[in-house]
N, C-alpha and C positions, 0 to 999 in steps of 0.2 A: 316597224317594230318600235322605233324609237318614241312614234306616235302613240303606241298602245301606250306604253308606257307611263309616258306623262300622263294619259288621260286618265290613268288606275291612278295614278299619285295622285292627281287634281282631285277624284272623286273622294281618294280617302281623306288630304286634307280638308274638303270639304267636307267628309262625316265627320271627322273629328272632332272640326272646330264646332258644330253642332250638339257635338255629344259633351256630355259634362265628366271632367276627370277628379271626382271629389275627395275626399278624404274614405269615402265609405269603403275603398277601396276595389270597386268596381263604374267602369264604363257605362257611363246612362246619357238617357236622350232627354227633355225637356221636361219632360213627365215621371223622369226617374226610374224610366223602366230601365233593366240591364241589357244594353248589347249581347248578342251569341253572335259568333263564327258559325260558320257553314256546318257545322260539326255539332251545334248546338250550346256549346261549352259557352260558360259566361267571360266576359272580356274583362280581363284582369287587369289591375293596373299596378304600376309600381305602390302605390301606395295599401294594396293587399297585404295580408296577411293570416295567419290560419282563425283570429281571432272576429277576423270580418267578413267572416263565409256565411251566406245566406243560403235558406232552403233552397234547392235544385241547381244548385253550383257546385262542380268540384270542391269536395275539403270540408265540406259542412257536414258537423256530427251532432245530429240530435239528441239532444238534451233528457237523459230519463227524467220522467217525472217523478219529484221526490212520494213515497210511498205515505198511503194515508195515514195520520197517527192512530191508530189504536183506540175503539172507543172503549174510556175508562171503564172500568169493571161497576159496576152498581153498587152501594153501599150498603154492606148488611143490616140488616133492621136487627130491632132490638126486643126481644120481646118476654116478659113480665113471666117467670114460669114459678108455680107451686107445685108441691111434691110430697105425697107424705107416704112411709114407709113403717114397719110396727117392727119393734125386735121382743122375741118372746123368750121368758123365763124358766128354767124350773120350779120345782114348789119351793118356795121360803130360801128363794136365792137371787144374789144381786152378780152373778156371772153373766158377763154379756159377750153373745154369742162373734160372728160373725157380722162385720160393720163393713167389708169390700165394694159393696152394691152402693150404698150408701155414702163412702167416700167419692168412690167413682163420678155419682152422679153430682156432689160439690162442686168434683174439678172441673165438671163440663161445663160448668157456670162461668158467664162473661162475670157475671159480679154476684157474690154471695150478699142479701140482705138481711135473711135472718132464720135462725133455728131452733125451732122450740122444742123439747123434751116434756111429754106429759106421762110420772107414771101411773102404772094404774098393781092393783093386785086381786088377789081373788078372794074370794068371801067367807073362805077358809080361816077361824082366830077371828079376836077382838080388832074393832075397827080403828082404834090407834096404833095398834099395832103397824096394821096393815097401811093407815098413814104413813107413818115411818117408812116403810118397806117399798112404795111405791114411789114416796121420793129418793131412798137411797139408789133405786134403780134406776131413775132419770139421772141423778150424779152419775152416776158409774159407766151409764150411755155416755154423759158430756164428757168425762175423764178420757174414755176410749176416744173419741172423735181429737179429742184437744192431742192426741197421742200421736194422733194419723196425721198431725199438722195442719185441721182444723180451724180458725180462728176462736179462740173461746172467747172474746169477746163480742161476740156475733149471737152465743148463746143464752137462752134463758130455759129456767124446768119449774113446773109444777107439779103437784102429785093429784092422784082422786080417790088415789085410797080403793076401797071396793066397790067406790057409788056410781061408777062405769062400764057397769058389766056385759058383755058381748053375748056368751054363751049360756045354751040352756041345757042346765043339767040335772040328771037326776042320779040316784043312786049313792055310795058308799066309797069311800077309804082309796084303794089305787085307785077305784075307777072314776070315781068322780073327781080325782089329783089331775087322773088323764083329762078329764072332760074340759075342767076348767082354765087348761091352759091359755086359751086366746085372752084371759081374764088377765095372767102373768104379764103384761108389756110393757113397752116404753114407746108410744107414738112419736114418730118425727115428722115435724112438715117444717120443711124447707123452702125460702121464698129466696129468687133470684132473680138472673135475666140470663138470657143466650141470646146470641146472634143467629139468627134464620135467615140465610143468606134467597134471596129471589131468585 
């Protein structure tokens, strides 16, 4: 028995002294591979700790892989948009209707460049008159718009008087008042930009 003995010590101090006891904190052979016990388990040394645990060793906790960043969003393009819209009058009036549609579509704008005001009237009266009349109707457009918080500095208006005339009309008195309304406006076009996202 006593022989067994010694001969197990002798074998181990000769593995031992064989095997390297590094700082890695595990038991290696020449080659750096790690010693296992019969058990499989890697051969620990005093100088382990849970910071020097290597795959397929007791203690060792893998590491999640930090999550991919994010790929950045694409950057909206920018794109150039015109727009023209007509507001129409009664006979021999500078009342202007309804301008919601029209503000609307200002504010959708990444950036306002410009708004023109043309007015125009109908063929109805002398043609100075109706000069007058179809610029005071582009004013009265710009007033309203400036109203709605607008930029009025963004705006310009000209008139045309009756020498623009859209519709064809025949007949007399109410009915030809009815006919030539399209004649009554104030044209807007509007130049901008929006963002039109990919």
């Amino acid at each position: 028995m006593k022989k067994l003995a010694i001969a197990a010590g002798l074998a181990l101090s000769l593995g031992v002294s064989a095997a390297h006891a590094g700082a890695s904190g595990y038991l290696t052979n020449s080659s750096d591979t790690v010693w296992r016990t019969s058990f499989g388990e890697c051969w620990q040394t005093s100088f382990w700790s849970q910071d020097k645990a290597i795959p397929g060793c007791a203690g060792y906790v893998a590491q999640a892989e930090p999550a991919p960043a994010p790929a950045p969003a694409p950057a909206p393009e920018i794109a150039d948009i015109e727009r023209k819209f007509a507001l129409y009058f009664d006979f021999d009036s500078t009342r202007v209707g309804d301008i919601s549609t029209i503000v609307n579509h200002i504010g959708s704008l990444a950036t306002l460049e410009s708004i023109h005001l043309t007015g125009h009237a109908d063929r109805i009266g002398n043609m100075a008159y109706n000069d007058r009349l179809s610029q005071r109707r582009a004013d009265a457009v710009a007033a309203a718009l400036a109203n709605a918080g607008v930029d009025a500095g963004k705006m310009t208006t000209s008139s045309m008087g009756s020498r623009s005339p859209v519709a064809n009309c025949t007949g007399r008195g109410a009915e030809l008042i009815a006919c030539l309304r399209p004649d009554r406006r104030v044209d807007v076009e509007i130049k901008g930009t929006r963002r039109v996202q990919n």
